[in-house]
TILUMSE-477296 format. One record per atom (N, C-alpha, C, O, CB): residue in three letters; x, y, z. Coordinates in steps of 0.1 Angstrom, whole numbers, plus 2048, in hexadecimal, padded with zeros to 3 digits. Each point is the difference from the previous one (the first is absolute). Glycine has a CB too. Layout:
BEGIN
ALAXYZ...
//
This chain:
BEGIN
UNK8087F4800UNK7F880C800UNK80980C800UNK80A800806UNK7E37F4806UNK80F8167EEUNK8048107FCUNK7FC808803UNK7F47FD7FDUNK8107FF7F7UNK7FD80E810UNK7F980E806UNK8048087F2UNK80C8007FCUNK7F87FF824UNK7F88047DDUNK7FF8097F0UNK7FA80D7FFUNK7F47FF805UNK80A7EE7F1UNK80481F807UNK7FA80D7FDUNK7FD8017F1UNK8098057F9UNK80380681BUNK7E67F17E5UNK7FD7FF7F3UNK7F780D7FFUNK7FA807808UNK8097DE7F5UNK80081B7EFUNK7F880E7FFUNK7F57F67FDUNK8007F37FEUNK8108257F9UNK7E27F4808UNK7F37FD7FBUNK7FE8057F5UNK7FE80C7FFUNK7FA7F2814UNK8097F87DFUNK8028067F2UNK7F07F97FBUNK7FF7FD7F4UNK823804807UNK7D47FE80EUNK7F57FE7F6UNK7F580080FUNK8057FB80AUNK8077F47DBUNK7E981681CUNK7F37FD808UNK7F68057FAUNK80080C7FEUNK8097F4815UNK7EF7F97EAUNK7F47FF7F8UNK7F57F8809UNK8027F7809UNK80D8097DFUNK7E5804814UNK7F47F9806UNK7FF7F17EFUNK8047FE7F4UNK7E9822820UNK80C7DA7F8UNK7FC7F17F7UNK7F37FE804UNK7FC7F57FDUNK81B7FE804UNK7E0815804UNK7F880080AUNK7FA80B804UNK808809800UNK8027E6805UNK7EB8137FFUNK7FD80980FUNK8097FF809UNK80580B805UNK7E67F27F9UNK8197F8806UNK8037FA811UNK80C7FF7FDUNK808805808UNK7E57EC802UNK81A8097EBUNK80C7F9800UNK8088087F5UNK7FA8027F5UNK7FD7E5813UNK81581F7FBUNK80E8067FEUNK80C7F57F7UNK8027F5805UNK7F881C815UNK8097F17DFUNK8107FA7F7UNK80980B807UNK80080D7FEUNK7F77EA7E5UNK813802825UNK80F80A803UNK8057F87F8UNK7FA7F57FEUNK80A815819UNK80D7FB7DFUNK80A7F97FDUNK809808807UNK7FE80C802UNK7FA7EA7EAUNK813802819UNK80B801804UNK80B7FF7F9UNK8037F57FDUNK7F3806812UNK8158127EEUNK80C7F87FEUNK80B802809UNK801808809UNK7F97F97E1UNK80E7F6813UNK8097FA80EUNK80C8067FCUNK8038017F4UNK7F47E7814UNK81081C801UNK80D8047FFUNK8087F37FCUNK80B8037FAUNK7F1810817UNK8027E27F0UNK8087F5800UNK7F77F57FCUNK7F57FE805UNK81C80B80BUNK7F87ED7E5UNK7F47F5800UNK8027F9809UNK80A801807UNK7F27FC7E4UNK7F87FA815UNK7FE7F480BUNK7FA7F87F8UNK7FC8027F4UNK801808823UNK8037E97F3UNK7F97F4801UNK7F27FD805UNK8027FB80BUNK8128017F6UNK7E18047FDUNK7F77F7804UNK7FC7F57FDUNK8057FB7F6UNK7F881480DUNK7F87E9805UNK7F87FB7F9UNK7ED8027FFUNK7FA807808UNK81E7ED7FCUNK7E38077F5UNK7F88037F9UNK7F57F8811UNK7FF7F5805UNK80C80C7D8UNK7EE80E827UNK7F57FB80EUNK809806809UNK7FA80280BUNK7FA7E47F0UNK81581F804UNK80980B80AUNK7F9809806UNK7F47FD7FEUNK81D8047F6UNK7F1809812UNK7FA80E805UNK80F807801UNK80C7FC7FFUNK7DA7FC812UNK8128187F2UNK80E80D807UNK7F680380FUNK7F47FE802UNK8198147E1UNK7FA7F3823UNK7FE80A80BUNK80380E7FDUNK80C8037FEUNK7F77EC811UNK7F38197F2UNK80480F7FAUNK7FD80A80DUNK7F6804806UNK8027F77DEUNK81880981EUNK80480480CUNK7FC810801UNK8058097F9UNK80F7E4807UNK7E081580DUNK7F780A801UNK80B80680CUNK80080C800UNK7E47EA7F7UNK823804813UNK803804808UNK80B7F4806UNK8047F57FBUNK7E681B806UNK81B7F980DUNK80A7F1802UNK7F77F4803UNK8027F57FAUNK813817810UNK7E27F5800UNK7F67F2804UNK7F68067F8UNK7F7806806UNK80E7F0814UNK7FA8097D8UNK7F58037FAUNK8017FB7EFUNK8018077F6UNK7FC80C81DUNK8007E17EEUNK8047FB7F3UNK7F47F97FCUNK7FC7F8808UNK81D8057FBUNK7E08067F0UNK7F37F87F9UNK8067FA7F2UNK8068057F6UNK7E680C815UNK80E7E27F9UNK8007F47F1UNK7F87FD7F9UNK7F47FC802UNK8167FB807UNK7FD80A7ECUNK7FA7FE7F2UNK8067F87F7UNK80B8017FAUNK7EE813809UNK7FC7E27FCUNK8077FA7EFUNK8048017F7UNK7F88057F8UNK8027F680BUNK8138017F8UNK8048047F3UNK7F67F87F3UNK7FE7F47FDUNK81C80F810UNK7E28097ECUNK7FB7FA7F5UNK8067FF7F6UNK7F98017F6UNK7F8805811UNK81D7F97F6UNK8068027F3UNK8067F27FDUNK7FF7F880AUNK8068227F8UNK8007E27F4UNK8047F47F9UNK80E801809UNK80280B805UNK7F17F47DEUNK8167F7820UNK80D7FD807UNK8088057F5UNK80B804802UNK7F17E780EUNK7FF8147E6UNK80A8017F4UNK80780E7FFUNK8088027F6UNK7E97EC7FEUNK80C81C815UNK7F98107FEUNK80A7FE80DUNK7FF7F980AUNK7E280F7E9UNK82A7FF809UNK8097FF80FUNK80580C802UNK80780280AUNK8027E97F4UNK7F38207FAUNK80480F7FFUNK7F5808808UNK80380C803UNK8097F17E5UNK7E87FE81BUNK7F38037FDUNK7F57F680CUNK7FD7F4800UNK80C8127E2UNK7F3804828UNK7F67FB806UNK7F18057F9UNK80080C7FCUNK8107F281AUNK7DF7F87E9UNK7F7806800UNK7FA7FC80CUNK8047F6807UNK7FC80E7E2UNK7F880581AUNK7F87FB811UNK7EC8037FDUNK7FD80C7FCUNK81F801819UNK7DB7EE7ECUNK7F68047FCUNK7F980280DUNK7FD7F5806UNK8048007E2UNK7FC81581EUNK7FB80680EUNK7F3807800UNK7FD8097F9UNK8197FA80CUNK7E17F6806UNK7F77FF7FDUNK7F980C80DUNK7FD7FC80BUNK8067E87E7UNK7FC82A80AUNK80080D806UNK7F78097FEUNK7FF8067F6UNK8147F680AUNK7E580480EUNK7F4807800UNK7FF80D80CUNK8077FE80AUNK7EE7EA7ECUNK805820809UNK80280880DUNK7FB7FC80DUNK7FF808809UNK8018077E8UNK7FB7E4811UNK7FF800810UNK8077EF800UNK7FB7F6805UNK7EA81C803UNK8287ED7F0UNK80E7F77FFUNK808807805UNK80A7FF7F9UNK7F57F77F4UNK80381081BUNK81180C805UNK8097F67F9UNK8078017F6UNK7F680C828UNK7FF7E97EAUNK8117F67FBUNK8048007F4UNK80C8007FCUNK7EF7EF813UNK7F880F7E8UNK80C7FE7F3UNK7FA80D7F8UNK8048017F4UNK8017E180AUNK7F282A808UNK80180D7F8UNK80A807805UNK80080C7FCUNK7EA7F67FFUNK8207FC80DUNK80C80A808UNK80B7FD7F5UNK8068087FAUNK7F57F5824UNK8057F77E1UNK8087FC7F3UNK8008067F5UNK8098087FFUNK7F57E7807UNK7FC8117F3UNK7F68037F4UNK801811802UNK8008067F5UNK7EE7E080CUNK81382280BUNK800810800UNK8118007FFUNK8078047F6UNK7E180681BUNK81E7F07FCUNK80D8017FBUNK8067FD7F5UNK80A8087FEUNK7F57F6814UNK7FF7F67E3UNK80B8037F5UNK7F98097F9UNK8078077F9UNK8047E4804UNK7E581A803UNK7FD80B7F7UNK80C80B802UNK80A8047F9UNK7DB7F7807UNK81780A80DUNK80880C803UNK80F800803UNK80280C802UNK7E97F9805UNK81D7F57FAUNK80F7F9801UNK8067FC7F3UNK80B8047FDUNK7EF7F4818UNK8007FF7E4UNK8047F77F3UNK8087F7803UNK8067FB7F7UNK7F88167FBUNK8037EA820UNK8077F77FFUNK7FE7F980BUNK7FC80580BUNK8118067E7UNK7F67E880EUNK7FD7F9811UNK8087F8802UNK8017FA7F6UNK7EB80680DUNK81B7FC806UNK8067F9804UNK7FC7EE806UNK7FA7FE80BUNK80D81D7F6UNK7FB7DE7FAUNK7FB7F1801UNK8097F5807UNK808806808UNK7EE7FF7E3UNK80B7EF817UNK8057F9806UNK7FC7F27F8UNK7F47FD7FFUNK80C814817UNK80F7E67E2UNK7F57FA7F7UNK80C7F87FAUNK80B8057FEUNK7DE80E7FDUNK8147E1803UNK7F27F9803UNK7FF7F580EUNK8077F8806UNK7F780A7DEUNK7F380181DUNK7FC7F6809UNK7F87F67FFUNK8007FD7F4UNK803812815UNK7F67E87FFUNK7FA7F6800UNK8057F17FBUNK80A8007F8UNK7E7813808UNK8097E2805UNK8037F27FDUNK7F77FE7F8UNK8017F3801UNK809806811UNK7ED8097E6UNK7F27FC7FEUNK7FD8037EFUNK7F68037F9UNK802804822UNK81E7F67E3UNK7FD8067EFUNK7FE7F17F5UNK7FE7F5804UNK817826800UNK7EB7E87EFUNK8007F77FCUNK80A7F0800UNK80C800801UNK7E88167F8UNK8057DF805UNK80A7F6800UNK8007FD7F0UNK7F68007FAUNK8067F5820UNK80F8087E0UNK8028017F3UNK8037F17FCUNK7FD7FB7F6UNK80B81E80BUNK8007E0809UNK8037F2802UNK7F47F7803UNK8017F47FFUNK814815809UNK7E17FC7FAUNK7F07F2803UNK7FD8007F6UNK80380A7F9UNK7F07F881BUNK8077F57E8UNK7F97F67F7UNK7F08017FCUNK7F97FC7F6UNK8187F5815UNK7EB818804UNK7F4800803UNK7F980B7F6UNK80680A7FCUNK8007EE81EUNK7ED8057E2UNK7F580C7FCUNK80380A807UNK8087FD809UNK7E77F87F3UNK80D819805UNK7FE80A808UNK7F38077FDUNK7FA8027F5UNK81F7FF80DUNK7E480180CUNK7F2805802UNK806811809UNK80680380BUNK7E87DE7F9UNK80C8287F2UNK80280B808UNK7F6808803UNK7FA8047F6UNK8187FB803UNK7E9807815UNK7F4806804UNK80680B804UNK8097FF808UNK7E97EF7FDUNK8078227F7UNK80480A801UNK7F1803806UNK7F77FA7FCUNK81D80A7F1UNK7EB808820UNK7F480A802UNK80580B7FEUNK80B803807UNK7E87F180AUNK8088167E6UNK80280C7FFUNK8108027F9UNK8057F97F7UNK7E880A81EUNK81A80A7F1UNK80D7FE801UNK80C7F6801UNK80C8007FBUNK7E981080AUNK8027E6804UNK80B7F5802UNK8057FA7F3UNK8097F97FFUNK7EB801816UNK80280C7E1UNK8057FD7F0UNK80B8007FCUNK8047F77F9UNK7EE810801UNK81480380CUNK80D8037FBUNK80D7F5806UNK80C8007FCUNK7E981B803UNK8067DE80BUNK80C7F3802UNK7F97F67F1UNK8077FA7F7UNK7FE80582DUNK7EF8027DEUNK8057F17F5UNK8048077F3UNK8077FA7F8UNK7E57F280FUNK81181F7F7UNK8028077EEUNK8117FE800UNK8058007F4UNK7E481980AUNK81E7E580AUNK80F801802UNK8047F37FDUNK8087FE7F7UNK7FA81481BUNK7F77E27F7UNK8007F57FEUNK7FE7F77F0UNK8077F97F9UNK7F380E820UNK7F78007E4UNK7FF7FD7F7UNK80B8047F1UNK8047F67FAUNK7E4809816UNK81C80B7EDUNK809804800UNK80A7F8800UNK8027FB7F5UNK7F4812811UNK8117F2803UNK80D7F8801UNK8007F37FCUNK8097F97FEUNK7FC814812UNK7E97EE7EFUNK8037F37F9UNK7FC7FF7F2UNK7FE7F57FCUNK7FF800819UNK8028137E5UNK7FB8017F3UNK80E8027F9UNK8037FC7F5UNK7E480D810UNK822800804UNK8108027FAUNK8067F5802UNK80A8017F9UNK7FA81580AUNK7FE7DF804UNK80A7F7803UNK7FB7F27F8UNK8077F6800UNK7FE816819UNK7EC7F77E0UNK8027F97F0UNK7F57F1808UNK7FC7F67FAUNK8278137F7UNK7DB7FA818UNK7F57EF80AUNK7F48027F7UNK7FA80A7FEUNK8097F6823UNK7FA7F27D9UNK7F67FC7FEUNK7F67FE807UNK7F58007FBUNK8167FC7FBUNK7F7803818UNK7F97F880CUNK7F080A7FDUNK80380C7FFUNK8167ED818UNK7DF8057E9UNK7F3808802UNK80180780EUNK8067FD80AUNK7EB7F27E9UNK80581E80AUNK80080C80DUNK7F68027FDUNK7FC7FF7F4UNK81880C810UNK7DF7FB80CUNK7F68017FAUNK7FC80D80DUNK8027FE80DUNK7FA7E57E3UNK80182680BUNK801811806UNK7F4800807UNK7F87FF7F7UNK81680F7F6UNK7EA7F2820UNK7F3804801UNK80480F809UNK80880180AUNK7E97E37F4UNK8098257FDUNK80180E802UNK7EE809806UNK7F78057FAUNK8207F67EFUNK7EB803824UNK7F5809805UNK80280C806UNK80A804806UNK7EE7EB7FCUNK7FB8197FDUNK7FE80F802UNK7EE7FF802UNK7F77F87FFUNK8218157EEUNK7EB801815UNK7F0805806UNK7F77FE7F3UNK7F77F87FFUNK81281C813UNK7FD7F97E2UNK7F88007F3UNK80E8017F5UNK80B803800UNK7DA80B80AUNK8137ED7ECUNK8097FE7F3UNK80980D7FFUNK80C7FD7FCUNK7E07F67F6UNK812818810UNK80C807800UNK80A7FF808UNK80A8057FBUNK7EA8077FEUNK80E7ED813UNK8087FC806UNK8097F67FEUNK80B800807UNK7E7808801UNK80B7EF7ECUNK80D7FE7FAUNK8038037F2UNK7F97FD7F6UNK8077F3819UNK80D8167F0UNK80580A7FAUNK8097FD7FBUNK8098087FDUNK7F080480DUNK8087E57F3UNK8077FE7F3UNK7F97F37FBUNK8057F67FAUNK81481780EUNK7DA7F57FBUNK7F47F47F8UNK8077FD7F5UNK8067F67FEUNK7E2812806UNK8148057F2UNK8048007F2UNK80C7F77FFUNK8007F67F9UNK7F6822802UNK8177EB80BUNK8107FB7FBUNK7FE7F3802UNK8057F87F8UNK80A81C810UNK7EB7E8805UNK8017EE805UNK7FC7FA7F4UNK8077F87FBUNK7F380881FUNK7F98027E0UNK7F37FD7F6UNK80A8007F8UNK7FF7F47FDUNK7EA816807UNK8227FC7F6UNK8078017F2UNK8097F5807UNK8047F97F7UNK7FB8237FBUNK8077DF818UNK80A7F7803UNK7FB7F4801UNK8097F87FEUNK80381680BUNK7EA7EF7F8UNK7FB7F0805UNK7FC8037EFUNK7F97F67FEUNK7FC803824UNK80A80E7D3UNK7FB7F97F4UNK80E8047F7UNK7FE8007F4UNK7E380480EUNK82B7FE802UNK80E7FE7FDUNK8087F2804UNK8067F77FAUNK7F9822809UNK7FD7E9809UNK8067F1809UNK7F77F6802UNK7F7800809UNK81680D804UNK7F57E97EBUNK7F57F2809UNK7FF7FC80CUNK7F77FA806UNK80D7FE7EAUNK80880B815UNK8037FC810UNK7FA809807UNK7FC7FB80AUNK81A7FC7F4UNK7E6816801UNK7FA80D808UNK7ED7FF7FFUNK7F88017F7UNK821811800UNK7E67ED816UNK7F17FC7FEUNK7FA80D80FUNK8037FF80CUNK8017DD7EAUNK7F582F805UNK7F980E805UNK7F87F8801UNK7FD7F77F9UNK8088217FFUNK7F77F0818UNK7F17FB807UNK7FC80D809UNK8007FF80CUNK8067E37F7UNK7F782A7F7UNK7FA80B806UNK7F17FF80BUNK7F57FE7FAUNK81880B7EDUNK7F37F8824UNK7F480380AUNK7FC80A805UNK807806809UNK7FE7EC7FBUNK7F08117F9UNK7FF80C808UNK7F37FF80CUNK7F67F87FEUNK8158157ECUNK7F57FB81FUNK7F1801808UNK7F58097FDUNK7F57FD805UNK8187FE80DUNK7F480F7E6UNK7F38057FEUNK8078037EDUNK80B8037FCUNK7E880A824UNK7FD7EE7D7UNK8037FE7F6UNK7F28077F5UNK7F47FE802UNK81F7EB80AUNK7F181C7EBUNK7F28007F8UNK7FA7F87F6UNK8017F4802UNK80581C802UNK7F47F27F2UNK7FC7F47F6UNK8098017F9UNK7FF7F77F8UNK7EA807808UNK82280A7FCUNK80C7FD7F9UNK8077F97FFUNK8037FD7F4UNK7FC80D80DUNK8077EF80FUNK80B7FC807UNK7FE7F07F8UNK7F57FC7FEUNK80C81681CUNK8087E77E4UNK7FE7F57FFUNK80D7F7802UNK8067F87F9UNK7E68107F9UNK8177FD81AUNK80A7F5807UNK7F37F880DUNK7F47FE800UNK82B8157FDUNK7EF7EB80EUNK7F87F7808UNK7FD80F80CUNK80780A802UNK8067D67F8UNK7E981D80BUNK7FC80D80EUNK7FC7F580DUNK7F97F6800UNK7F98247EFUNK8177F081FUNK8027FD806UNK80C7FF808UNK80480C7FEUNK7EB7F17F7UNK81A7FE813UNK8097FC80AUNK80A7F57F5UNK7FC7F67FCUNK7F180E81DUNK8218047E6UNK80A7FD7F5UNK8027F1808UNK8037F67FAUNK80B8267FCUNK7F17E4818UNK8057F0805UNK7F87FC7FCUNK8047FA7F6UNK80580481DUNK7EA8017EDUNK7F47F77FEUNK8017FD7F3UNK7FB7F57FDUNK7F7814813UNK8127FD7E7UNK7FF7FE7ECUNK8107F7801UNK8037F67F8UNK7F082A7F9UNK8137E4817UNK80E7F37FCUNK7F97F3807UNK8027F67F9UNK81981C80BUNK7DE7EB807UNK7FB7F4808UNK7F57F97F4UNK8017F47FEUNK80281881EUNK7F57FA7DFUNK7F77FA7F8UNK8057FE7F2UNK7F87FE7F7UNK7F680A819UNK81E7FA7EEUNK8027FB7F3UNK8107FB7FBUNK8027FD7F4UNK7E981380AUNK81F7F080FUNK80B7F7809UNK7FD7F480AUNK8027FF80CUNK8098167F3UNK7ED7E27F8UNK7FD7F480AUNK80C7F5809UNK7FF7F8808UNK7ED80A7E5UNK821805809UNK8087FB806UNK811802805UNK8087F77FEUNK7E48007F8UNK818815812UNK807808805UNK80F7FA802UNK80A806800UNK7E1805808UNK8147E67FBUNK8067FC804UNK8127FF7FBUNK80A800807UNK7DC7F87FFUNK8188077EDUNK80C8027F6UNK7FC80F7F6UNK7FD8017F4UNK80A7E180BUNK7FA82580AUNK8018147FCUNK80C80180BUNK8047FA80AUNK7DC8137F0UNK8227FF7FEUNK80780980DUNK7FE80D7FCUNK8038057F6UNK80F7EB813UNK7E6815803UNK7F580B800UNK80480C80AUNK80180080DUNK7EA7EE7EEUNK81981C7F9UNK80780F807UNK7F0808804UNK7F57FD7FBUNK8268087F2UNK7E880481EUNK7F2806805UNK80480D804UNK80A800808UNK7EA7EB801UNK8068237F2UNK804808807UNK7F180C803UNK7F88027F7UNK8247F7800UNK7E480B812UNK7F3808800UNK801803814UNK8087FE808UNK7E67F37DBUNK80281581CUNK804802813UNK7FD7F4803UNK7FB7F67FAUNK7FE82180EUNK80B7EC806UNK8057EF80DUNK7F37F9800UNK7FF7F4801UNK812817815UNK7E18007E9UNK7F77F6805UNK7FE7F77F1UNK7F97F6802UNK7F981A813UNK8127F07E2UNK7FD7FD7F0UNK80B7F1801UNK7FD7F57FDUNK7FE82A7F5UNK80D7E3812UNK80C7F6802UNK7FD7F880AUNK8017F3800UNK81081A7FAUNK7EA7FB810UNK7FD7F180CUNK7F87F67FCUNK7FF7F3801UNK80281B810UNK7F97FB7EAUNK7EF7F87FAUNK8087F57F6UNK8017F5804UNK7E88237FBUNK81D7EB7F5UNK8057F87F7UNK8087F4805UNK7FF7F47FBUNK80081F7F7UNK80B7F0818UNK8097F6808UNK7F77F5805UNK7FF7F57FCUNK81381E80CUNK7E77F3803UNK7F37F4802UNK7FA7FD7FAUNK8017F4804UNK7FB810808UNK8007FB7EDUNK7F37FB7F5UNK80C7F87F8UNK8027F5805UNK7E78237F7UNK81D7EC7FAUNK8097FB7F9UNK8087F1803UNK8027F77F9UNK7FF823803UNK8037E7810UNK80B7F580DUNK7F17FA7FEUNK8037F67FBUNK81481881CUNK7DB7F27EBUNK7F77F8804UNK7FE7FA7FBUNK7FD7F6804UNK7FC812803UNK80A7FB7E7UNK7FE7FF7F5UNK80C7F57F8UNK8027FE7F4UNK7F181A80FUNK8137E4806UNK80F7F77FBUNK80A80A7FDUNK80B7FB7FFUNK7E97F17F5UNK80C822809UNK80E8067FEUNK80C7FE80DUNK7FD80580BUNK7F480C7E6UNK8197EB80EUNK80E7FF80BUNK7FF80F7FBUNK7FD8067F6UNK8177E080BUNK7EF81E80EUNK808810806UNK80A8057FEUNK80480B801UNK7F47F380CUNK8127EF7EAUNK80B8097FCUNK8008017F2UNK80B8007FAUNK8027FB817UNK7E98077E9UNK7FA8027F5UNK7FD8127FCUNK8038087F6UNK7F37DD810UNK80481C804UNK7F980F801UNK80D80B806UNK80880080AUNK7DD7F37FDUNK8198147EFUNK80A810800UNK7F780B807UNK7F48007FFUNK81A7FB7E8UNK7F880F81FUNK7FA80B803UNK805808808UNK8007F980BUNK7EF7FE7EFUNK816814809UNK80A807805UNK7F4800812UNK8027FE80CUNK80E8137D6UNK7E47F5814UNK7FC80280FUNK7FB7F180CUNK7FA80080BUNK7FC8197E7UNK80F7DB808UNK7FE7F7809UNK80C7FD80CUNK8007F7809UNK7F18017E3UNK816811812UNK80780080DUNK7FC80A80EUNK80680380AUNK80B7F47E4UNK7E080C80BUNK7FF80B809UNK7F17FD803UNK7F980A803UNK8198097F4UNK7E67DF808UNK7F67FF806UNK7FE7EA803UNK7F67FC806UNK8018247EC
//
């Protein structure tokens, strides 16, 4: 890990809610793909975020932050590189990145922002040339909430192996994915978990729920990735 002072050479909305920072680094690095940074607000004051960019991208962090005004946490961010152009990070972190060496399918469940670990993931396995099938289920509130529908849609009809499964909870007569609870659309249509290995990122109560249910479900635990399972 690195303590780094990077400029902010791109922030754009993707969203209402959700912000694109890019970072460039004074120095390349190494990650891997399901990493995070800590973006240093203070000395005991550091907030994490997933890297959303390809590993391949070693000049170059993206982070997709999901920032609203009653978020301090991640709108303090989001004012500071506006007004600074630059932040300081800590990077990289987490165990919960991709395994490049299994054999296994991969099942990746994103809520909201948490998108941005598997978009990295996904990513990093689309460059390292695996056949293995991957299969994305992606939930949000309403269809604008995921915000890169369109791009996944063009990758799973590029890649045979890339299989989009968009959810949402409130939907109109447009919508024609699945609606409802992103765990619930992977359970009723993963009858069998057991040989996946299934990255998860989103909030704690979204993970707990998936860890239980999932383990109930025949998945091994050392199967299942997720940064925030060491924290519930």
């Amino acid at each position: 890990m690195k303590q780094l002072l990077c400029q902010v050479t791109a922030l754009e909305s993707l969203s209402p809610a959700v912000f694109r920072v890019v970072l460039t680094l004074p120095e390349a690095i190494e990650f891997n793909g399901g990493q995070y940074v800590q973006v240093v607000m203070g000395e005991r004051d550091k907030r994490a975020f997933s890297i959303a960019s390809c590993p391949s991208q070693t000049t170059e962090i993206e982070l997709h932050i999901g920032a609203t005004a009653d978020n301090p946490y991640a709108m303090q961010v989001i004012e500071k590189a506006r007004a600074e152009g630059e932040l300081e990070v800590e990077v990289p972190l987490g165990t919960a990145y991709y395994r490049a060496d299994s054999q296994r399918p991969l099942v990746l469940i994103a809520g909201g922002t948490g998108f941005s670990y598997t978009w990295s993931i996904l990513q990093a396995h689309l460059k390292s040339g695996s056949t293995r099938p991957v299969t994305l289920y992606w939930g949000g509130r309403q269809a604008q909430d995921l915000y890169y529908h369109d791009k996944l849609i063009a990758l799973s009809e590029t890649y045979p192996q890339v299989h989009y499964r968009p959810v949402i909870e409130q939907a109109d007569a447009s919508w024609n994915g699945a609606i409802g609870l992103v765990h619930h659309a992977v359970l009723a249509e993963q009858s069998d978990l057991s040989e996946a290995d299934v990255y998860v990122a989103g909030r704690f109560e979204m993970v707990r729920v998936i860890r239980d249910d999932f383990h109930a479900q025949g998945l091994p635990l050392e199967q299942l990735y997720g940064d925030a399972l060491a924290f519930i």
